[in-house]
C-alpha positions in Angstrom: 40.1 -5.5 -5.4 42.7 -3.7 -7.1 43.7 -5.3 -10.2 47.5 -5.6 -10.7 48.8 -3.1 -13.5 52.2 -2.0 -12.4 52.6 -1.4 -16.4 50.4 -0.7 -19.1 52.4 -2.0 -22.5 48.7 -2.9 -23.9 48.1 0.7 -23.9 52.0 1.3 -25.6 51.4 1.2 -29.1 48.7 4.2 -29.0 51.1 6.2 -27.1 53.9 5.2 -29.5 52.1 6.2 -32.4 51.6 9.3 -30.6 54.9 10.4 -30.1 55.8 9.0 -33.7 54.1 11.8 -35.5 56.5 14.7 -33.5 58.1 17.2 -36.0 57.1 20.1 -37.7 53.9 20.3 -35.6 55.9 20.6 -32.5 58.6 23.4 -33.0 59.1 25.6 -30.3 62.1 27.6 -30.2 64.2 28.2 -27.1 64.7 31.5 -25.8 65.9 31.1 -22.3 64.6 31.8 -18.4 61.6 33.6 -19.9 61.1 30.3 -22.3 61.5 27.9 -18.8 58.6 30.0 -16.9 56.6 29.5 -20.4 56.9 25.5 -19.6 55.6 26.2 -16.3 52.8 28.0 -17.9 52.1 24.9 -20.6 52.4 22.2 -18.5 49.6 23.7 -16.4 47.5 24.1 -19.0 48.1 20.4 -20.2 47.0 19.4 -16.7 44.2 21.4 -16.6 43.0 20.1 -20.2 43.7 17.2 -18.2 41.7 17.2 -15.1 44.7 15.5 -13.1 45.5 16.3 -10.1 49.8 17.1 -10.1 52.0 16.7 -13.4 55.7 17.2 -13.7 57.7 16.7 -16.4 61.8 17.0 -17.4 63.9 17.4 -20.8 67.6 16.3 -19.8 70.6 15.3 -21.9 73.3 13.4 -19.8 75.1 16.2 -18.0 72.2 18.6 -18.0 68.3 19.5 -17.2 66.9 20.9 -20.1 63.4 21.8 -19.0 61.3 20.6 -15.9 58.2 22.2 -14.4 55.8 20.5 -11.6 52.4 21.7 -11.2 48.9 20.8 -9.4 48.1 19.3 -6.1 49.3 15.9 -4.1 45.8 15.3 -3.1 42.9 17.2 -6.2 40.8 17.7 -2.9 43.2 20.0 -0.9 44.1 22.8 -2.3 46.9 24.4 0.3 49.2 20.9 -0.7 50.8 21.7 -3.7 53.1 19.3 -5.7 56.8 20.4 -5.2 59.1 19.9 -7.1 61.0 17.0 -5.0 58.0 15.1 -4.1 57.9 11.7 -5.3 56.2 9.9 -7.7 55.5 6.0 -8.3 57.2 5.1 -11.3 55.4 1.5 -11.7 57.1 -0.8 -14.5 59.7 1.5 -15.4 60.9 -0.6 -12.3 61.7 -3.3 -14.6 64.5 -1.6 -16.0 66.3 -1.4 -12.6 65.3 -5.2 -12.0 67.4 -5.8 -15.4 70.3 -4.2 -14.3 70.7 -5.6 -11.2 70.4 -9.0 -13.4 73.4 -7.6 -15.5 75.5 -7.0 -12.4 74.9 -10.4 -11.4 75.7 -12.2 -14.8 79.2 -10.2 -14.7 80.1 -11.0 -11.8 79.1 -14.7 -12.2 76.8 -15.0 -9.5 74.4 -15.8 -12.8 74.3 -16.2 -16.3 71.4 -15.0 -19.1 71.0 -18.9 -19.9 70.6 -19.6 -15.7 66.9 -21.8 -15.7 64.6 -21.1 -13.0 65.0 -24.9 -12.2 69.0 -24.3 -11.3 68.2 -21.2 -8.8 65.1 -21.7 -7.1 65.2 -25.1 -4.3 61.8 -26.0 -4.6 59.3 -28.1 -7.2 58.4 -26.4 -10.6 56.6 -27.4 -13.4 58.6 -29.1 -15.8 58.0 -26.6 -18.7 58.7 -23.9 -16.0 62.3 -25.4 -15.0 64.0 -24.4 -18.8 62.7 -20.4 -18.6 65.9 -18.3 -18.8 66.7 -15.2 -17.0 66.9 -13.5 -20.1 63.6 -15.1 -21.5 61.9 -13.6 -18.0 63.6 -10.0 -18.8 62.1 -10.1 -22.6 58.7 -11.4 -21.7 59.3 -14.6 -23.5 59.2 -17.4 -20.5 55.5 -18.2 -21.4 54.6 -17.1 -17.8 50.8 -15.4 -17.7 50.7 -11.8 -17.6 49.3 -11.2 -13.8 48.7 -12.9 -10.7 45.3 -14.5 -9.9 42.8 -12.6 -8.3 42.7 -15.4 -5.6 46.0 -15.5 -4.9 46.7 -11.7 -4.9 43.9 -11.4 -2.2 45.7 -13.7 -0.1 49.0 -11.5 -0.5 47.2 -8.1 -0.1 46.2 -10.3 3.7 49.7 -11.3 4.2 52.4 -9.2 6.4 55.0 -11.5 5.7 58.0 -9.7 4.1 58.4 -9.3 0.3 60.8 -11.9 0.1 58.4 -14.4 1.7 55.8 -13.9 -0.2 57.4 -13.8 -3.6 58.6 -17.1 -2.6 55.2 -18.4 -1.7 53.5 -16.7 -5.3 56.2 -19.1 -7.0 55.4 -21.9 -5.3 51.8 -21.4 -6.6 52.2 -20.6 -9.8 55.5 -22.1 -11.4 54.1 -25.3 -10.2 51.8 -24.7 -12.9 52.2 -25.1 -17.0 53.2 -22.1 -18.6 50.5 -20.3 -20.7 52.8 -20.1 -23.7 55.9 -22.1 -24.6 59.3 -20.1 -23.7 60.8 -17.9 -26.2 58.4 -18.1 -29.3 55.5 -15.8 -28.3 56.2 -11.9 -26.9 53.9 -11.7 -23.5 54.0 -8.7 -21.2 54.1 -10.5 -18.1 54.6 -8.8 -14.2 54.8 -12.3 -13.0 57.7 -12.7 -15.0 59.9 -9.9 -13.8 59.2 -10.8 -10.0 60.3 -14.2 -10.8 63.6 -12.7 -12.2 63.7 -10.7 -9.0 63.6 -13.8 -6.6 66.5 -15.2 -9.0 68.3 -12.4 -8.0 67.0 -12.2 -4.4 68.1 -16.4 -4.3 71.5 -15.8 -5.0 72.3 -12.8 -3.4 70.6 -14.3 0.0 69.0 -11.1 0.2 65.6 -9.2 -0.4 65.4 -7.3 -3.7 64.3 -4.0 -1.7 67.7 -4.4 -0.4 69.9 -5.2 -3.4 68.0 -2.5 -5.0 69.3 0.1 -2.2 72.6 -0.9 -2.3 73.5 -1.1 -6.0 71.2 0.9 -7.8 69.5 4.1 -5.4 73.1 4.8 -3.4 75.1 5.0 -6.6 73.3 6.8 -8.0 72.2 9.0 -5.3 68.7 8.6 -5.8 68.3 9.5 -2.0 64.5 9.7 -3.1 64.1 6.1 -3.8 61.4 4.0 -1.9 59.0 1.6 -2.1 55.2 1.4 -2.6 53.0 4.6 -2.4 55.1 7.7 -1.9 52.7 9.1 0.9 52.2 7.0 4.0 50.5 8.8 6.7 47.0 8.8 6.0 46.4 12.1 8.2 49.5 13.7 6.4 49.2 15.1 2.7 53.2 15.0 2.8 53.0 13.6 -0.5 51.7 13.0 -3.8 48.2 10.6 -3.0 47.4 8.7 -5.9 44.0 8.7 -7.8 41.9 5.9 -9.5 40.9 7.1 -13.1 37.5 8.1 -11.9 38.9 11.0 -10.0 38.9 9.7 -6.5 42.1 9.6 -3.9 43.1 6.5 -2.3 44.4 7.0 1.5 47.7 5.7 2.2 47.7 2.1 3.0 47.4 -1.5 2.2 45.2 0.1 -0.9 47.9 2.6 -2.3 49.8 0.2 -4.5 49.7 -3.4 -5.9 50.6 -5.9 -3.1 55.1 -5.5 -2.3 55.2 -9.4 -3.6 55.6 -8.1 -6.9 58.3 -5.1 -5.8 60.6 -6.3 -9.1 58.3 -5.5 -11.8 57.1 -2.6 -10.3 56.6 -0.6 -6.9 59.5 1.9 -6.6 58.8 5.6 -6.0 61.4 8.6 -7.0 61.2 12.4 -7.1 60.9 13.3 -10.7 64.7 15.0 -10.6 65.9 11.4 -9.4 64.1 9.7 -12.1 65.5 11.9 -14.4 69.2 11.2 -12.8 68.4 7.5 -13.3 67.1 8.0 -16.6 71.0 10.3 -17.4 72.9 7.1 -16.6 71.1 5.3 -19.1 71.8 7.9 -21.7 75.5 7.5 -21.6 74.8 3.9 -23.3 78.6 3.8 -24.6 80.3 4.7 -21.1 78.3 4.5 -17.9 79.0 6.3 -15.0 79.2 5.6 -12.2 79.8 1.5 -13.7 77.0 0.2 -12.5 77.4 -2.3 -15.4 79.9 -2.5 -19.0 78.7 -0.8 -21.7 78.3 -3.8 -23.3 75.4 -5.1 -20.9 74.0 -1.9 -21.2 74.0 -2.1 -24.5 72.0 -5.6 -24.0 69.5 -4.2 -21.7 68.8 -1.6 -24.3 68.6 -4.0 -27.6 71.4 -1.4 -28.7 71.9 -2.2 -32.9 68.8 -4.5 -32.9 65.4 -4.7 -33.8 62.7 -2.7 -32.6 61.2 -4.6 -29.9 61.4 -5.5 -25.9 64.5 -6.0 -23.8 66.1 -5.4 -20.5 63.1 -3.4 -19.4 62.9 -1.2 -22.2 60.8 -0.9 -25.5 63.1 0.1 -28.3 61.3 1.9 -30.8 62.7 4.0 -34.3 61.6 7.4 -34.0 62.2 10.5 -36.6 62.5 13.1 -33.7 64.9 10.0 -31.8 67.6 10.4 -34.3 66.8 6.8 -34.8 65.9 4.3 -32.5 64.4 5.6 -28.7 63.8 3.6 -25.9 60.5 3.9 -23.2 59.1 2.4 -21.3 55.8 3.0 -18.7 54.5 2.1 -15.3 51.4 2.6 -13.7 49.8 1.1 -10.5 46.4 2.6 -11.2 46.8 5.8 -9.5 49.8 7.1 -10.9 51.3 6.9 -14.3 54.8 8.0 -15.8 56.2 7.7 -18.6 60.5 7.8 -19.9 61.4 8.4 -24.0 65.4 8.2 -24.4 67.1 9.1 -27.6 70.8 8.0 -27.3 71.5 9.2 -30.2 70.5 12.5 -29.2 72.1 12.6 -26.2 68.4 13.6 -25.4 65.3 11.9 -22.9 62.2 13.6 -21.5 59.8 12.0 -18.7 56.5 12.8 -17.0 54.9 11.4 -14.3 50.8 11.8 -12.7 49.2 11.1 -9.5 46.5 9.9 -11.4 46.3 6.5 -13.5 44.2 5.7 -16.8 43.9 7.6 -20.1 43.8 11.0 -18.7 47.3 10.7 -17.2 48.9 8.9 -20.1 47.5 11.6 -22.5 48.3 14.4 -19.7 51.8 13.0 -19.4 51.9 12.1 -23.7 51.4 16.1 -24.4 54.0 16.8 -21.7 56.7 14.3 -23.0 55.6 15.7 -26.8 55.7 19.2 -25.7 59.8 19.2 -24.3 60.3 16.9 -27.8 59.2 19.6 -29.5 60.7 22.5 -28.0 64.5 20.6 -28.0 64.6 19.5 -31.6 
């Protein structure tokens, strides 16, 4: 069975130190077009150091793509299906972020609040340690909530075709029955069951699934006309798009087997071309004045931890970083056959991203050199 990873924060710290160490080991000075084509020309080489099958990478600032290159193939056994440049990659946890601001939009509008309990929203019988856990404790991976789904129970959901909604329902009705692992707020624990517990708050009030809500608010203002769910390819007898690859090398066909089970859709199953991730990632950068408003500035600033300590928020991993101009934020997501990474630095007016069809360590190091590649050519 596939085991549920839609992030990999474990793994975080590593790459963190990683990109801490940027500077005068990564200078390389801008020249212009002939400088672009030389990214081409290095992010091959970093995927062929790699053995992955495609890598893209972009450098942006808010109004502007720095540097972007895509290289490799959508499937590493077919060799006339190159990666393009608007194919579409899984973007796994980095979800979570998008989960959070649909949370914000809800708190100011007063459909919820940060303090709102699981207990007030959901209409049906919870533990009674589970009933106190906050919104905000289930966007900061403090409700005490385990990190994953049971194996037992995921098999049943990778069985179901009942729709997301009904089956998110139905995985809380197993497990917030149950007594927390931790108690609420006092221990940090990266939990997936978390944020698709926040996303059936959401889903609760709105009367509506989160697929859906995420469409409306988040993809069409945006114009991510990319976005999607689960595994970007879906015909099995179609290399259309990128295929995703276990760490071991081999491709997983499109189906049921492509990505973790749609129950789980708010903490981590949307897909984006890399040029749409990067326009998602742009809104973010304009911390102090969002456009188009998707939310305030100030609940931006909240989802960010914007003048706090380093540490987990909204969906993003706030980190100090030299090469940042202070603090960044990042976060990744993987479902074990692609991986992608996003490093902001507000105060630089500055983010790069890179995204794999592959999962495990040789896509985060493949997309780690790409990310510290651009970060070294733009500072």
């Amino acid at each position: 069975m596939t085991p549920v990873a839609p992030t990999a924060p474990a793994h975080a710290a590593t790459r963190r130190r990683f990109l801490a160490g940027l500077g005068a080991a990564c200078m390389f000075p801008r020249t212009g077009r002939a400088e672009e084509e030389g990214f081409a020309d290095a992010l091959e080489a970093i995927r062929r150091r790699a053995e992955v099958p495609a890598l893209g990478a972009i450098a942006f600032s808010t109004g502007k793509i720095l540097d972007e290159a895509v290289t490799g193939r959508r499937l590493r056994t077919t060799p006339d299906a190159p990666v393009t440049r608007d194919d579409r990659f899984h973007i796994g946890s980095i979800t979570k972020s998008m989960t959070a601001v649909l949370a914000a939009q809800f708190v100011e509008k007063g459909r919820l609040r940060w303090e709102s309990t699981l207990g007030e929203i959901l209409d049906f019988p919870l533990h009674q340690q589970v009933r106190p856990v906050t919104l905000w404790q289930l966007l900061r991976h403090r409700s005490g909530l385990r990190r994953d789904i049971p194996d037992g129970l995921y098999h049943e959901l990778r069985l179901s075709d009942k729709p997301p909604l009904e089956q998110r329902r139905e995985l809380a009705r197993v497990m917030l029955a149950k007594r927390p692992e931790r108690a609420p707020e006092n221990t940090y624990e990266y939990s997936n069951a978390g944020y698709t517990f926040a996303g059936l708050m959401l889903e609760t009030v709105a009367a509506q699934p989160w697929e859906e809500v995420v469409q409306r608010e988040i993809f069409a203002p945006l114009g991510l006309k990319s976005g999607g769910f689960g595994a970007p390819a879906k015909n099995p007898d179609n290399v259309d798009q990128p295929w995703g690859h276990r760490e071991a090398g081999p491709a997983v066909r499109p189906g049921p087997e492509a990505d973790n089970v749609p129950a789980i859709g708010p903490a981590g199953t949307v897909h984006l071309s890399l040029p749409d991730l990067a326009r998602y990632a742009q809104w973010h950068l304009r911390e102090t004045a969002p456009k188009p408003g998707l939310v305030t500035a100030a609940s931006l600033a909240r989802l960010h931890g914007a003048g706090q300590p380093d540490d987990y928020y909204g969906g993003w991993i706030r980190a100090a970083r030299p090469w940042a101009g202070g603090q960044a934020i990042t976060h990744t997501g993987t479902n074990t056959m692609f991986f992608a990474v996003l490093w902001l630095a507000p105060a630089r007016d500055f983010g790069v991203l890179a995204a794999c069809n592959q999962g495990g360590a040789a896509a985060e190091k493949a997309c780690d050199a790409a990310c510290a590649h651009l970060i070294g050519r733009h500072r």
